[in-house]
SEVO-571468 format. One line per 10 residues: number of its first residue (from 1); for each residue z, x, y of N, C-alpha, C, O. Coordinates in Angstrom, 3 decimals, decimal comma. Layout:
<recs>
NUM) Z X Y Z X Y Z X Y Z X Y; ...
</recs>
This chain:
<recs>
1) -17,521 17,139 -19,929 -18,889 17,394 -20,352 -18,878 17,716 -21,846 -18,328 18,753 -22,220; -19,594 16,684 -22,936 -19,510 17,636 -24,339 -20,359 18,831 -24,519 -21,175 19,267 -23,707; -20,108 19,243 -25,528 -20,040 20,373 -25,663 -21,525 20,257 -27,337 -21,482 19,775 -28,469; -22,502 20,941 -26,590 -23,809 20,513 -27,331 -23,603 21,177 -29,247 -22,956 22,198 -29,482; -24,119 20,551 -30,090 -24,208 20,091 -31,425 -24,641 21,823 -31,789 -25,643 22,377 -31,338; -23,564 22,504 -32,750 -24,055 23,887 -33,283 -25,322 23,915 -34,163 -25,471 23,127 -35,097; -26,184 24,811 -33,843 -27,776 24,719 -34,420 -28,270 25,596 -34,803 -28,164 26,586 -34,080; -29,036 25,756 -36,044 -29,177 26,751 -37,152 -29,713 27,753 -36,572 -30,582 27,542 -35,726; -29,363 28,924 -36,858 -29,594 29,933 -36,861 -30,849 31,035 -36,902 -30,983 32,147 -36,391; -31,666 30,246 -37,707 -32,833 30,612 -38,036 -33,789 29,518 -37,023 -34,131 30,226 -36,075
11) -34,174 28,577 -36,884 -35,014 27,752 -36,423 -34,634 26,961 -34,907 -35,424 26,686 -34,003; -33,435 26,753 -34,956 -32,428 26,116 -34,014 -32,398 24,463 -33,584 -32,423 23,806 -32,543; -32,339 24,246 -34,850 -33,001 22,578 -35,720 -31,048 22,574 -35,069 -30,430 23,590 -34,749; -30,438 20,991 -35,043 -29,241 20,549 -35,363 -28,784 21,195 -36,716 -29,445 21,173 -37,755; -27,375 21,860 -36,522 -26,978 22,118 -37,872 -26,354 20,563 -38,625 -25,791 19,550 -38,208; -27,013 21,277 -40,444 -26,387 20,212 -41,229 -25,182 20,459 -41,982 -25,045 21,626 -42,349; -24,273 19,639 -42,301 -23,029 20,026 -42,728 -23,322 20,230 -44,039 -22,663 21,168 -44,487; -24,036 19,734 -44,819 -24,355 20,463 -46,430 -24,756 21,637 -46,591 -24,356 22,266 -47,570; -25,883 22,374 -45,423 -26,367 23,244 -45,578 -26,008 24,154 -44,250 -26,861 24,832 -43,677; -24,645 24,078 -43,844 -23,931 24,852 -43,000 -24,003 26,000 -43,212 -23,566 26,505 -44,245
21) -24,696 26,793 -42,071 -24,678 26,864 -40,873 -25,853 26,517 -40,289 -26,036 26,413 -39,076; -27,021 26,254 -41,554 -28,538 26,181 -41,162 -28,450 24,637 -41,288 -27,527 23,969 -41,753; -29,948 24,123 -40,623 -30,294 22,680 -40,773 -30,823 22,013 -42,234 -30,773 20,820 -42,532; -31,172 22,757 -42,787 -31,823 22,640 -44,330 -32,093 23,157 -45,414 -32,415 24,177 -44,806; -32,217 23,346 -46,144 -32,328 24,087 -47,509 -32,825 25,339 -47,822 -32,418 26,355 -48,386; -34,640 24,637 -46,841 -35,246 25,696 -46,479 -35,112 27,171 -45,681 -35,422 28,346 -45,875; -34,524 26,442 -44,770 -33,880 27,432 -43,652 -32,590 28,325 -44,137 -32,358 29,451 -43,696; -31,726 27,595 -45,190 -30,771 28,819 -45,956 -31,289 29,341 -46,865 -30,894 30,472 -47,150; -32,417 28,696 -47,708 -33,505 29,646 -48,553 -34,107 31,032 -48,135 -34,316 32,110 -48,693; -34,323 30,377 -46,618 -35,571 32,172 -45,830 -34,041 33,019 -45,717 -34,021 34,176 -46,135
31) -33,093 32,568 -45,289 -32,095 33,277 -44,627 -31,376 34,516 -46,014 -30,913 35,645 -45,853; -31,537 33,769 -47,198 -31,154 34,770 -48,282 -32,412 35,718 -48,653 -32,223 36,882 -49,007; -33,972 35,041 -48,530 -34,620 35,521 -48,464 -34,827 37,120 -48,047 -35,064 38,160 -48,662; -34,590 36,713 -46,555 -34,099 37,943 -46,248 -33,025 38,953 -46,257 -33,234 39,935 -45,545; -32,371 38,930 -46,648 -31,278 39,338 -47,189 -31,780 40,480 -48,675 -31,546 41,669 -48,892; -32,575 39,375 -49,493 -33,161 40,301 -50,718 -34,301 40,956 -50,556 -34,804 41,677 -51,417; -34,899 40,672 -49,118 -35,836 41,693 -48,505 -35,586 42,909 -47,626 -36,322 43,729 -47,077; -34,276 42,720 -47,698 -34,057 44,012 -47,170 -34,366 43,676 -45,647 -34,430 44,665 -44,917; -34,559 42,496 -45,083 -34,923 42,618 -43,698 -33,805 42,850 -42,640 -33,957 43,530 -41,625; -32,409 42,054 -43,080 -31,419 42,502 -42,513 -30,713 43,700 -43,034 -30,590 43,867 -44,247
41) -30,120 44,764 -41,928 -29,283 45,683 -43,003 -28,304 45,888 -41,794 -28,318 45,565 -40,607; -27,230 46,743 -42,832 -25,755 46,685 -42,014 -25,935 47,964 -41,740 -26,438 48,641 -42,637; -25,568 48,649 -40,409 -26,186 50,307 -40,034 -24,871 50,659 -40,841 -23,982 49,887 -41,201; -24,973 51,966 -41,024 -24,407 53,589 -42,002 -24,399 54,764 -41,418 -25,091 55,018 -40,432; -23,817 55,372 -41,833 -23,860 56,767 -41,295 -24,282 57,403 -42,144 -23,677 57,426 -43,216; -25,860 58,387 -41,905 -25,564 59,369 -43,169 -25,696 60,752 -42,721 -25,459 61,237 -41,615; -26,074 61,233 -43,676 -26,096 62,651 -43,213 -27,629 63,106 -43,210 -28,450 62,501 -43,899; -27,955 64,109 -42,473 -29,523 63,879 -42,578 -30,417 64,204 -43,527 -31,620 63,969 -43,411; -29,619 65,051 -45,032 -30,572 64,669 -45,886 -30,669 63,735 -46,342 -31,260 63,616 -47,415; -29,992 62,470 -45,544 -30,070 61,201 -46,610 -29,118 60,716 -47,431 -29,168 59,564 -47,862
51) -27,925 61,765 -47,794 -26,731 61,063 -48,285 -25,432 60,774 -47,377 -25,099 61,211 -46,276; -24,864 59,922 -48,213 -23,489 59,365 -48,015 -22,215 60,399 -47,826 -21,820 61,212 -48,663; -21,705 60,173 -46,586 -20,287 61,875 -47,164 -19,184 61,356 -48,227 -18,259 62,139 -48,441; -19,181 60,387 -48,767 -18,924 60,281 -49,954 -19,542 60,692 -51,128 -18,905 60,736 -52,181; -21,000 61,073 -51,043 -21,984 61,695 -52,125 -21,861 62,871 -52,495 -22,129 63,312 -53,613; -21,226 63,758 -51,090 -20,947 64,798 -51,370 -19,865 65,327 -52,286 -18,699 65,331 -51,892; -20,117 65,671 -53,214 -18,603 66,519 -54,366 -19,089 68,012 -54,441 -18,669 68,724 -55,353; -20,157 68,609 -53,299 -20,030 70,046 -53,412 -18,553 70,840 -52,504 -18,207 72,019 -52,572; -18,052 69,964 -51,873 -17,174 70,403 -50,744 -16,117 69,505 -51,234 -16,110 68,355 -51,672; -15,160 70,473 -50,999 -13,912 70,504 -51,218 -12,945 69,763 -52,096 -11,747 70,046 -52,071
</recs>
């Protein structure tokens, strides 16, 4: 049985090999898009006022 054609990510068009992993230009355009919108984000740990425990240099 083959094994069906990998398909973009965003829309789920046939992927194109120029514009791998998406089907088109457009579709890797929105995909950075979001990216500089802040729509995707990678989770963090912080602390609950809001910083990083690397931010901290009152301790130790």
């Amino acid at each position: 049985m083959p094994s069906k054609p990998p398909r973009c990510p965003l829309c789920g068009q046939p992927r194109v090999d120029e514009f791998k992993p998406f089907c088109s230009r457009g579709c890797r355009d929105r995909d950075l898009l979001n990216w500089f919108g802040e729509d995707y984000r990678v989770p963090a740990d912080q602390a609950p006022d809001g910083t990083a425990d690397t931010d901290r240099f009152d301790e130790g």
